[in-house]
N, C-alpha and C positions, 0 to 999 in steps of 0.2 A: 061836341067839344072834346078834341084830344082831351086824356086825362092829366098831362101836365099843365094845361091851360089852365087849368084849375086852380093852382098855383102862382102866385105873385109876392111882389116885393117892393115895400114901399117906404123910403126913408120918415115919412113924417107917422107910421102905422107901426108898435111893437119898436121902435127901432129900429129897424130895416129889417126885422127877421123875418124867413118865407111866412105865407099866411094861406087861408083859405081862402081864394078870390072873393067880395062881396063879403067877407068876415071880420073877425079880429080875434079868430083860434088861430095858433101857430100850428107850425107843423110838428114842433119840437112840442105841445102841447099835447096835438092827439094820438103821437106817437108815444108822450110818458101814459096813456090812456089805457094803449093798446101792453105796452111793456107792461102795466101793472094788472093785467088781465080780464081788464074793463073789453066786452066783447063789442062787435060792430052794432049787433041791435040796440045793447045799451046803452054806446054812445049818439046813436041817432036817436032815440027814446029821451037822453037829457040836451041835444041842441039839437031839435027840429027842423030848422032851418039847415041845417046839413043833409047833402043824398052821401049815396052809398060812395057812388061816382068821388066824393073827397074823401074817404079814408083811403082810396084805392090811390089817389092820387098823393096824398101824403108818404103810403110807403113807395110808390114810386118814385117819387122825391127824392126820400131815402137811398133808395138803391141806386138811383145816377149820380148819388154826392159819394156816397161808398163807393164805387164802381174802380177807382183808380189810387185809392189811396195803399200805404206800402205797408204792410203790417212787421212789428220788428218784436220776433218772443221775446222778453223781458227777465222770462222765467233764466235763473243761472244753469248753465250746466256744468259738470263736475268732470 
C-alpha cells in the first residue's frame, strides 16, 4: 500500500480531520508526538496497533499539505 493510502478522511471520524486508516490517531496527533520529541519506537511501543509505514505516512501527509503554501516574514524590517 502506497504510503499516502494510509491516510483517510472521514466526516463522521475526529471531525473530518486526516487519520490513521483503521484508526482514530490523527495526523495532527502524531505529528504533536513526533514535534515533542516522542521517538518512532516510542510511539509504536504506546499504540501497537500502528506500523512504521504510518508515521512515515503522516509526515508525508505533512509535506504535500506544506508543499504550496506561501510563507510571508512577519518579522519588521527597519
Amino acid at each position: 500500500m502506497p504510503v499516502l493510502e494510509r491516510i483517510t478522511v472521514n466526516p463522521k471520524i475526529l471531525g473530518g480531520k486526516p487519520i490513521i486508516r483503521g484508526t482514530r490517531l490523527s495526523v495532527q496527533f502524531v505529528l504533536e508526538l513526533l514535534a515533542s520529541g516522542a521517538t518512532e519506537e516510542e510511539i509504536l511501543k504506546d499504540y501497537p496497533h500502528l506500523q512504521p509505514e504510518d508515521i512515515r505516512a503522516c509526515l508525508g501527509y505533512a509535506a504535500q499539505v506544506t508543499e504550496n503554501e506561501i510563507y510571508v516574514d512577519l518579522e519588521k524590517t527597519s
